[in-house]
N, C-alpha and C positions, 0 to 999 in steps of 0.2 A: 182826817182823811177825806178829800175830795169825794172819791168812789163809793163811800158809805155814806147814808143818810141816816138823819134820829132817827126814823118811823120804825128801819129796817131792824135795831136793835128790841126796840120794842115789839114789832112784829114776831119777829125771833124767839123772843122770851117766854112770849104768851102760845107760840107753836111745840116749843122744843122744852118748857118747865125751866124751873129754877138750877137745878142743878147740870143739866144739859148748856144750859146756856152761860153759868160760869165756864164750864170746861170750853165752851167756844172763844170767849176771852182768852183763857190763856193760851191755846190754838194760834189767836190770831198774836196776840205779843210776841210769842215764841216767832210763828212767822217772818214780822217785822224784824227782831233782832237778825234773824238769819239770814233772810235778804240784805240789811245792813252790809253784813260779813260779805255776802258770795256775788253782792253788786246785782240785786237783782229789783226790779219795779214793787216796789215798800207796799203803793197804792193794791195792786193787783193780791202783792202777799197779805195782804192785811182783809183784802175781801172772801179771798179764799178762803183764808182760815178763820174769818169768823162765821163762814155761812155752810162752811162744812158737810157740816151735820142739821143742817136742815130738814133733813127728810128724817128724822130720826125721831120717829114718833112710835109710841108705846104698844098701841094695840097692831096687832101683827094684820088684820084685816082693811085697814087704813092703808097701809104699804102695797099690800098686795093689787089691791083697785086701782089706787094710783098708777102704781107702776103697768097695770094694764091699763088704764086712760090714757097715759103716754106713748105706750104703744111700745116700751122697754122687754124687748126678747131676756126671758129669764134661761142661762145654765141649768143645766141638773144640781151645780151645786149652789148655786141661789134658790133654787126651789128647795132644796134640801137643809141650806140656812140662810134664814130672812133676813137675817143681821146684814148682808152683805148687800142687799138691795139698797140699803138709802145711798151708796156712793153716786151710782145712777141714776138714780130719782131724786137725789137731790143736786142733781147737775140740769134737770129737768123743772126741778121747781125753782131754783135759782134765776131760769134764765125767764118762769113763764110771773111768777109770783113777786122778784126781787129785781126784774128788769137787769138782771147782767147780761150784755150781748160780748162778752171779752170770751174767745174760744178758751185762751189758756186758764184762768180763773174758772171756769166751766169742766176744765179737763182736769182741772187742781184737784176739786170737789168728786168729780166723778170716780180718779181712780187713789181717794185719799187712804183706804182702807185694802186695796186687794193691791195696789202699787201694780204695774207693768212695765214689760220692756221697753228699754231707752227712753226713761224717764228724763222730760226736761227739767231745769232746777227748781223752776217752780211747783212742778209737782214732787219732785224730793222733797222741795222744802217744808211742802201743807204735809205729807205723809209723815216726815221723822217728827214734825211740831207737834201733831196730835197724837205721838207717841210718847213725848220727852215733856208735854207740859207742864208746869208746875204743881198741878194739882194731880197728877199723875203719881201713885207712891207705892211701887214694886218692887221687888228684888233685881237688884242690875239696870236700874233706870237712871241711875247720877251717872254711870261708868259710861250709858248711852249717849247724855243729854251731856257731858262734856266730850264726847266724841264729835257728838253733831258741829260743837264749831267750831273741831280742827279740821276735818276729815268726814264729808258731807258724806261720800261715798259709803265708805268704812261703817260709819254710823246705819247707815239702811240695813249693809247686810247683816250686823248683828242683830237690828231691830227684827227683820224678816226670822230667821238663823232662832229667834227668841219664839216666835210667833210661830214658827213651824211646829217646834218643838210643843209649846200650849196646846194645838190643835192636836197632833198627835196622840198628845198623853191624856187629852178628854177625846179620844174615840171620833172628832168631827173629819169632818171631807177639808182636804189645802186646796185655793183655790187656782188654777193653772196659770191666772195672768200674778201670782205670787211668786210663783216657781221661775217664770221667765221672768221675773222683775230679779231676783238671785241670784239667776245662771248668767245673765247680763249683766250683771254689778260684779259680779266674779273675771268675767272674762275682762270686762274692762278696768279692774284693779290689775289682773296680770298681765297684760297689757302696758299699764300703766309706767312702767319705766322705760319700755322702748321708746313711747310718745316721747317721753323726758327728754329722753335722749336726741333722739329726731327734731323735735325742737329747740332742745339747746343751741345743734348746730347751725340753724338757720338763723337763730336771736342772739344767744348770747353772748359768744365768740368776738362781733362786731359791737356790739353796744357794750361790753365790758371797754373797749379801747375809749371811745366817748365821753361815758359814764364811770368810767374808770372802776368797776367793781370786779375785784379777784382775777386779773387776768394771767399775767405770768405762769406763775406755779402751778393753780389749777385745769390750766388749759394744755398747758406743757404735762402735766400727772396724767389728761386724757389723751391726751396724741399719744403716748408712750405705755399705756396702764397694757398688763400681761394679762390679767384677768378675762376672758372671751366673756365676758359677761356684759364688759364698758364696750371699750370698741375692738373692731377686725383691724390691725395693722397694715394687713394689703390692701385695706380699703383708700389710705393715705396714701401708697404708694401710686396708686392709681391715679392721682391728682394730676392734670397740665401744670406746670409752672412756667408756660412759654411767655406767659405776659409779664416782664418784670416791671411794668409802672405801678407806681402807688394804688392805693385806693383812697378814693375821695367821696364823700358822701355827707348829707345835710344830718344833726342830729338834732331832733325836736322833741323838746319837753311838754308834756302837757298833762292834765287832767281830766281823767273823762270815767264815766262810769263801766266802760265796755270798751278796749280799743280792737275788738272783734267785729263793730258798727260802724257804719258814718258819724262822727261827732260833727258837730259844730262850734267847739270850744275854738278861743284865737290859741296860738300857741305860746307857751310861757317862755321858753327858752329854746336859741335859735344858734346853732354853732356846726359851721364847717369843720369839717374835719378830715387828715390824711393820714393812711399809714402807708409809710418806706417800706415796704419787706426786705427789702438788700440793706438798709441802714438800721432797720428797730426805730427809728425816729415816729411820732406822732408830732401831728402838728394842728393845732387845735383852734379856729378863728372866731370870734364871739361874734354876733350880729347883735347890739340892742334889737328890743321889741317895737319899740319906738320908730326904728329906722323908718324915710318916708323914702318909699317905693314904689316904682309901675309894678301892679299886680295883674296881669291877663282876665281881661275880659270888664274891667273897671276902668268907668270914663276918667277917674283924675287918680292921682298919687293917692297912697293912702298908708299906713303904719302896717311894715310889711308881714307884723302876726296876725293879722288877720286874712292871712292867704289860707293858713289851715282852715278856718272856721267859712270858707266860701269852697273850697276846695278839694279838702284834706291834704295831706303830706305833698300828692302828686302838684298839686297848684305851689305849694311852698317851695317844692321846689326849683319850679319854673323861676320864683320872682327872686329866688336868690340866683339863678343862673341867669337872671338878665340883670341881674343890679353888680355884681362883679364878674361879669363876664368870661367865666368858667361855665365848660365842658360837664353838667353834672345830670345823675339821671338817679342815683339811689340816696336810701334817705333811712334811719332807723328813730321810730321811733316810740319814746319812752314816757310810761306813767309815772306820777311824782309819788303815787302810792308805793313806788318799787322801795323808793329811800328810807321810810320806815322799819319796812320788812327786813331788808339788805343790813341798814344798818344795824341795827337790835343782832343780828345773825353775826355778826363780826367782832361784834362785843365795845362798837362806840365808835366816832373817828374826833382825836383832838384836835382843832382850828384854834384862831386865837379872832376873837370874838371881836371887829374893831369898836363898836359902839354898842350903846343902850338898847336894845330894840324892845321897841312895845309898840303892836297893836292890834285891833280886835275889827272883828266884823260878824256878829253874830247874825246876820242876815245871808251870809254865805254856806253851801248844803258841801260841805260840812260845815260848822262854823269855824270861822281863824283865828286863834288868839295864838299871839306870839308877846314873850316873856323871857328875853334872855339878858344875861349883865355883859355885862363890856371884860374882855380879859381871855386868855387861852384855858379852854377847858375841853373838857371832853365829852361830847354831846350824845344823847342816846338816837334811837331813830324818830322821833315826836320833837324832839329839839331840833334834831339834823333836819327836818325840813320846814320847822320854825324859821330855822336859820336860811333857808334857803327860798321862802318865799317871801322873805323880808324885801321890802323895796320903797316905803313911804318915806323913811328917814333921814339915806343917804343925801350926801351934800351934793355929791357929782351924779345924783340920781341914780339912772340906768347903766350906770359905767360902772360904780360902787357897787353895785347887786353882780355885776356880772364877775370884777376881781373876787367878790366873795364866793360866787360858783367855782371858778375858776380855782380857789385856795384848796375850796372843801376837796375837786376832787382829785388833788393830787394828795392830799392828807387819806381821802379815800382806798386812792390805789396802794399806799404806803402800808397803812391796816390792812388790806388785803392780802397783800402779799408774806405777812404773817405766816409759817409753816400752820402752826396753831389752827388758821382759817380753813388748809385746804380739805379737812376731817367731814366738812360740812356740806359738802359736794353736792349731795340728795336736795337737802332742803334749798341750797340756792339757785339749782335748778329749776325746779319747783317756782322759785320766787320771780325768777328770769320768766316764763314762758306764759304767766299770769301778765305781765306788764311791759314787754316786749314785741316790736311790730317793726317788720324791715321787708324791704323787698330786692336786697343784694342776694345774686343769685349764691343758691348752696357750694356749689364749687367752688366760687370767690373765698368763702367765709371757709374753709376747711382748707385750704393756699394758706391763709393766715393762721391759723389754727395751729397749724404743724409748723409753726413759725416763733408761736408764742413766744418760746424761751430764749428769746431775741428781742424782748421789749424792754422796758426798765421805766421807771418812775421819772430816774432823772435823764431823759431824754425822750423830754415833753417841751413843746415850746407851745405858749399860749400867746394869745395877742386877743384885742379888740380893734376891729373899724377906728378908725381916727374920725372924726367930728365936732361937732358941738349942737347942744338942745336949741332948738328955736320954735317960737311960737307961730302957728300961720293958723288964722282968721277964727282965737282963740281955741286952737289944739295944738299940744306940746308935742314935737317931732325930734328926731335925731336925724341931725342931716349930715348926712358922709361928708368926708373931705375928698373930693372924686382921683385926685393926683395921687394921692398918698395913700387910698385906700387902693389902686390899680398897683404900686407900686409893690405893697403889703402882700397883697394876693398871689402876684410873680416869684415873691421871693419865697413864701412861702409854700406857694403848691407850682414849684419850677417845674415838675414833671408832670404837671397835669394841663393837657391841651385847653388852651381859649378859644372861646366862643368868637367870632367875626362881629366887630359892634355892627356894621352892615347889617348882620344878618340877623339881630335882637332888634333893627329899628324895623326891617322886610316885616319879621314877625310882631311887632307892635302893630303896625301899618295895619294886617293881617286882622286883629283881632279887631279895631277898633272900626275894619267897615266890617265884620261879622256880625256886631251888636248894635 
């Protein structure tokens, strides 16, 4: 860990005793593993929890000084229990003794022990670690410590819900930023499924047509569900449907540790796409990654997935609306961590495997190792995106990785639409609005919605760009066939208006005296 220094452990050891300073360890492990899971900075979880308890030194008159040195306003009930001072003072000694200047790491440490309201993750995560650690051995702490990595929330309030109760039943004072850390995890658990809700609409509805997970049946069960619990039915009727042209919109794969941030990741997979609402047809166009494309605001061509990683979405999808000259403004897009989840949840999808694939990259966060036989099988979600980020092997390269997206996710929608599947509503939810990013407006996506039971697997048409690889001044490009790919686009998105090539050179023109 970059952020930690030898000295700091040793300094530690010799501050906080032997026995204090193992439980900091397993603080800080625990941390790391949880951040792992909830996608949060390992570096920051890992200083957190190991500097904790820094201030946690033995004689009560040492605490006391300090914290008046600092200049730390004590409660009635930190004066009344001392225990509760080192959270503060040692957010204090961390930042003056340990040189931490990270607000959040400081704030970890500060409220690890009283917790408060609307806790960021990182400070959930230092609080339930130095609860759940392994050296930790209570009554009700295993039921905790596997709560903690399903159900970050969940886990706090029983932790707190635990700690009330201790306090309580030894006569001491709870202290008020406990209470509000409670009444806030309460309210936003119940809560917690309209979110679901409200976001499904925005995300999943659309990226299920794309990405092909569970759309039919389960989208069709909510447009329709009686329960006033799921949805209001006049809220559907309320809908315009005055626009009957398609929707057309970019979908972009990628991996990123947050897609609530700016990344800079290039994008992994790049596919136009249309839905008919008067036909139920999907029409789905691949773009290799490869492709060489004008990206705005760069002097020469260049491999048009790296428009995300200059851009994000909004730049990608400028440079696929000037490279096939379509009319496009929305774009959904999707983490490769959703295929694991998703998968594993539907109970597998069978592909039939064309070839060998093997390879490794244990230099990449996570590492890749991909290990699959040639033949039709049925893949869990660790293989499904083995299989899916397979690309070194192929004979036809980037054409071969994309028929093999393309197989998975009509094999995908197929297992979806399983009755079986649509039991599982909650959790896919859930799994949707972790790894899901669009900016088609809500109205669009609820037009569609109440339309579902109008799609089908088999009336999907897929296609990729026609072209061929070519190498220019030693980098391997995919270069369109421009006649045939114009030709492709027409027929494919007939009802979707074109761009003026006029007006994609105006706006080249445009950018290249801007830079």
């Amino acid at each position: 860990m970059e952020m930690i220094e030898e000295w700091m452990y040793e300094k530690l050891k010799k501050d906080i005793g032997e026995d204090r300073f193992i439980h900091s360890l397993g603080v800080m492990e625990t941390s790391i593993e949880l951040a792992r899971i909830y996608n949060v900075d390992k570096e920051k979880a890992a200083l957190a929890g190991l500097l904790h308890d820094c201030a946690k030194f033995s004689d009560k008159r040492i605490v006391l000084k300090m914290a008046s040195d600092f200049g730390i306003i004590l409660d009635n009930v930190m004066k009344y229990n001392d225990k509760l001072i080192h959270g503060p003072l040692g957010a204090e000694i961390a930042r003056k003794f340990y040189y931490v200047t990270d607000d959040q790491v400081l704030n970890a440490i500060k409220y690890h022990t009283t917790g408060k309201e609307n806790m960021n993750l990182l400070e959930k995560i230092v609080f339930i670690a130095d609860y759940i650690e392994p050296n930790r051995k209570f009554e009700g702490v295993e039921k905790i410590r596997e709560l903690a990595f399903q159900d970050l929330n969940n886990s706090i309030i029983n932790a707190i819900d635990n700690t009330i109760k201790y306090v309580i039943d030894g006569g001491n004072l709870l202290h008020l930023d406990t209470v509000k850390a409670r009444n806030y995890l309460k309210i936003e658990k119940n809560l917690e499924w309209d979110l679901m809700k409200k976001k499904f609409f925005k995300s999943f509805f659309i990226s299920f047509l794309i990405f092909v997970f569970i759309y039919g049946g389960t989208v069709y069960y909510l447009a329709n569900a009686d329960d006033e619990d799921n949805v209001d039915s006049t809220f559907f009727d309320s809908i315009s449907e005055d626009n009957n042209e398609g929707l057309t919109f970019l979908l972009l794969g990628i991996d990123t540790k947050d897609l609530s941030i700016d990344s800079k990741e290039r994008s992994d997979t790049m596919m136009l796409c249309n839905i008919d609402r008067s036909t139920g047809k999907v029409s789905i166009l691949s773009i290799p990654r490869d492709t060489r494309a004008f990206i705005r605001g760069r002097k020469s061509e260049e491999k048009i997935n790296h428009a995300h990683a200059y851009g994000g979405p909004e730049l990608s999808v400028k440079a696929v609306k000037d490279l096939l000259g379509i009319d496009l403004d929305y774009f959904v897009r999707v983490d490769y961590k959703i295929v694991k989840e998703y998968v594993d949840l539907i109970g597998g999808v069978e592909v039939d495997v064309p070839q060998n694939m093997h390879y490794e990259d244990p230099t990449a966060d996570p590492p890749l190792y991909i290990d699959l036989k040639e033949g039709r099988q049925v893949l869990d979600g660790d293989k499904s995106l083995q299989f899916l980020r397979f690309r070194k092997g192929y004979k036809d390269q980037d054409i071969g990785r994309i028929r093999a997206q393309q197989q998975f996710i009509q094999a995908t929608m197929k297992q979806s639409l399983k009755p079986g599947n649509i039991i599982r509503l909650p959790q896919i939810i859930s799994t949707y609005y972790k790894y899901v990013d669009t900016n088609i407006p809500l109205d669009q996506i609820l037009i569609y919605a109440t339309k579902a039971k109008d799609f089908s697997s088999d009336n999907m048409e897929m296609a990729t760009i026609p072209g061929e690889p070519k190498t220019i001044n030693g980098i391997s490009y995919f270069i369109p066939h421009e006649e045939e790919t114009g030709e492709l686009v027409k027929n494919m998105f007939l009802e979707h208006k074109t761009v003026d090539n006029e007006k994609i050179e105006s706006i080249n023109n445009e950018e290249e005296m801007n830079n």
